[in-house]
C-alpha positions as CSV (number, residue, x, y, z in Angstrom):
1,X,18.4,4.4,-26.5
2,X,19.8,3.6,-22.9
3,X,17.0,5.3,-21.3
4,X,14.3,3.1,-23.5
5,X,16.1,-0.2,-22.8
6,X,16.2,0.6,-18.8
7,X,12.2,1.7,-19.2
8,X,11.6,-1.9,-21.0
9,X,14.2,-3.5,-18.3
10,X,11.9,-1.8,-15.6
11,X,8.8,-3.0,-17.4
12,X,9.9,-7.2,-17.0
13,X,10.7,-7.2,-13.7
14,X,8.1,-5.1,-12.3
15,X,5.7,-7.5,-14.6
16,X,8.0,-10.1,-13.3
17,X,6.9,-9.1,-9.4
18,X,3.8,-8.7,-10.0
19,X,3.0,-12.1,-11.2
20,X,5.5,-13.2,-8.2
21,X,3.2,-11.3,-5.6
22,X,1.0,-13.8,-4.5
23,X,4.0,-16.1,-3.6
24,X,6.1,-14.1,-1.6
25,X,3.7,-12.4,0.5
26,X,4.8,-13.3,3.9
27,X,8.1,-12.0,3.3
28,X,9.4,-8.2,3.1
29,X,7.7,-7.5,0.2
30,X,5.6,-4.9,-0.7
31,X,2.1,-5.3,-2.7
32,X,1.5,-2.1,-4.7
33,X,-2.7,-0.6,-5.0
34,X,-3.6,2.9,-6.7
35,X,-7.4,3.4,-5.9
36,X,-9.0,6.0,-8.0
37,X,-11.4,8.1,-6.5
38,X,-14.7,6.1,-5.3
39,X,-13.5,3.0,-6.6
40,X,-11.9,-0.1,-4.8
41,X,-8.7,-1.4,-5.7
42,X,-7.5,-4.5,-4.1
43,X,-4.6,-6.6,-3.3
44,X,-4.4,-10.1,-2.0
45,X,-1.7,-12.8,-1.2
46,X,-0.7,-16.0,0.5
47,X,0.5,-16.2,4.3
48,X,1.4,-19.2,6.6
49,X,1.4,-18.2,10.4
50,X,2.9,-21.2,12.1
51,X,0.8,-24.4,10.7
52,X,-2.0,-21.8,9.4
53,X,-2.3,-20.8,5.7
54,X,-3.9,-17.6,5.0
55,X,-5.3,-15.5,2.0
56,X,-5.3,-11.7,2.6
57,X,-6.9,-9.2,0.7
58,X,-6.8,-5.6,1.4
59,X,-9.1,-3.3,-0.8
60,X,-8.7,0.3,-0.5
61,X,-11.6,2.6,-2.2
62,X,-10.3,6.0,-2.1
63,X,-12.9,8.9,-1.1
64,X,-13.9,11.8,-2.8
65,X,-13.6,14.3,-0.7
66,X,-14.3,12.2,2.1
67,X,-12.3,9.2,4.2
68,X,-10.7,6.5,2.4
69,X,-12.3,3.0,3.7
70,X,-10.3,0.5,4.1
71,X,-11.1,-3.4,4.4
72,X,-9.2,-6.6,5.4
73,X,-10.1,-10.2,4.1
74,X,-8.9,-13.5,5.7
75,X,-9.9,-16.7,3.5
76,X,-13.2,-14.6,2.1
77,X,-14.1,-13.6,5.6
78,X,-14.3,-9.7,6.6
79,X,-12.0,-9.2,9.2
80,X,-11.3,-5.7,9.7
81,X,-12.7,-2.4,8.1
82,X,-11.9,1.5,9.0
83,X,-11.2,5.0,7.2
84,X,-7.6,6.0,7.2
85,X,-7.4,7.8,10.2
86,X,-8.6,4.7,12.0
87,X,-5.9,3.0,10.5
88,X,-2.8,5.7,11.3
89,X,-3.0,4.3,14.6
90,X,-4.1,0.6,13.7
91,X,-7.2,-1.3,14.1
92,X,-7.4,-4.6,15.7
93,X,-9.6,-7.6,15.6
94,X,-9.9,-11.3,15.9
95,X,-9.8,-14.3,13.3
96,X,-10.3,-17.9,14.5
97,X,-8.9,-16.8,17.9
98,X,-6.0,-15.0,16.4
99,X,-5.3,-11.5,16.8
100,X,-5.1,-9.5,13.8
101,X,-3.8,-5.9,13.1
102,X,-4.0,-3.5,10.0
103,X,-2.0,0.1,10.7
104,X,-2.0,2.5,7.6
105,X,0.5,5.3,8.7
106,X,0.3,8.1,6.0
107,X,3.3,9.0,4.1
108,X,3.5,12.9,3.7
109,X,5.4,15.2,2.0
110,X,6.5,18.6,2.5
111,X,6.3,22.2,0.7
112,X,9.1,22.1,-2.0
113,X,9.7,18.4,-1.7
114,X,12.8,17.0,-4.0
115,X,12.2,14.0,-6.6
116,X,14.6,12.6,-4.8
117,X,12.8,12.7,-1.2
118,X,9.8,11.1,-2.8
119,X,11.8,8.1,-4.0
120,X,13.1,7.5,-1.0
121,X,9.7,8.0,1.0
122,X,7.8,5.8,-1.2
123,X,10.1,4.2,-3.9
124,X,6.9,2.6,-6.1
125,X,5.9,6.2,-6.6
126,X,5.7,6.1,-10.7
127,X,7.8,8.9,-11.9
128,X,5.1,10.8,-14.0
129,X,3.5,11.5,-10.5
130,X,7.1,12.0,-9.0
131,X,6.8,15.2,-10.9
132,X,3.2,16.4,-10.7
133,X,3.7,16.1,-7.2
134,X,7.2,17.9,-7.4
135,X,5.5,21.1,-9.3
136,X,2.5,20.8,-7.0
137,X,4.2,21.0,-4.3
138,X,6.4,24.0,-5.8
139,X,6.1,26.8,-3.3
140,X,3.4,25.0,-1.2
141,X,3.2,26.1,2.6
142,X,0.9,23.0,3.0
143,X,2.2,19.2,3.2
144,X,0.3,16.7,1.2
145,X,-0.8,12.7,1.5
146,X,1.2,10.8,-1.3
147,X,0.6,7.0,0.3
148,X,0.0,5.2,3.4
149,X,2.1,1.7,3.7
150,X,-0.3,-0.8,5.3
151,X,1.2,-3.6,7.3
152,X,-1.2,-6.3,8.5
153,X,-0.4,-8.8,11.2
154,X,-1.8,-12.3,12.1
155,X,-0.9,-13.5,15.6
156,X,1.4,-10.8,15.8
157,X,3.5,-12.0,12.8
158,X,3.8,-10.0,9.7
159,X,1.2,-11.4,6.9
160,X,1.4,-8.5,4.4
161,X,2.7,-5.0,3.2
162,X,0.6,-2.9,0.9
163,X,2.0,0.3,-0.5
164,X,-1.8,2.7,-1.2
165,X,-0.6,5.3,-3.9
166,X,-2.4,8.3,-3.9
């Protein structure tokens, strides 16, 4: 019973941030995307850089068997748009004379990775995969790609966080 209560708990406030996304984005939060293979999932929300407002979107379509592509929107406009090992490093443009950066570091794990280690490495990690990725990884000499966290920045202020799950 105390496990079903904390799973419906769980349910309302994640719900409860996910409706709340869009109006938090410029803080520390983190936006949460899943692509499926060759399909686009996005993710937008609201920024104001100084006296500037801003909608970002950042839409992920996950390769099969080949690069992930991803692409950054300001106000409709395509701004930025790169496969994930162009954004380990970070990718750069310019929007209405503002410099604007998306970086995608991946978020690995290694052979006979813990629950526990997953969590901590990417925390939105739904616990169904926690374990696939747990049994996986059983006896693995080989790490594996569980996420990248995208961070973009306008004018060199943070505008957005995205957590990709893989």
């Amino acid at each position: 019973m105390f496990f079903r209560l904390t799973k419906t708990y769980v349910g309302f406030v994640t719900l409860a941030c996910a409706l709340a996304s869009p109006c938090f984005a410029g803080s520390e939060e983190i936006l949460v995307i899943s692509p499926a293979p060759n399909k686009s999932a996005c993710v937008s929300a609201s920024s104001k850089i100084g006296d500037d407002s801003f909608k970002s979107e950042l839409c992920v379509r996950q390769g099969s068997f080949s690069p992930d592509k991803y692409v950054l929107k300001l106000n409709g406009d395509t701004v930025l748009q790169g496969i994930d090992d162009q954004t380990t490093s970070g990718i750069q443009a310019s929007y209405k004379g503002k410099p604007i950066a998306l970086r995608c570091p991946p978020q690995n794990v290694s052979a006979n990775v813990t629950a526990a280690e997953i969590h901590k490495l990417v925390p939105s990690y739904p616990a169904e995969k926690v374990k696939e990725v747990v049994e996986l990884m059983a006896g693995s000499s080989m790490p594996m790609e569980i996420g990248r966290l995208c961070q973009v920045s306008i004018g060199n202020e943070p505008a957005m966080k995205v957590q990709v799950l893989f």
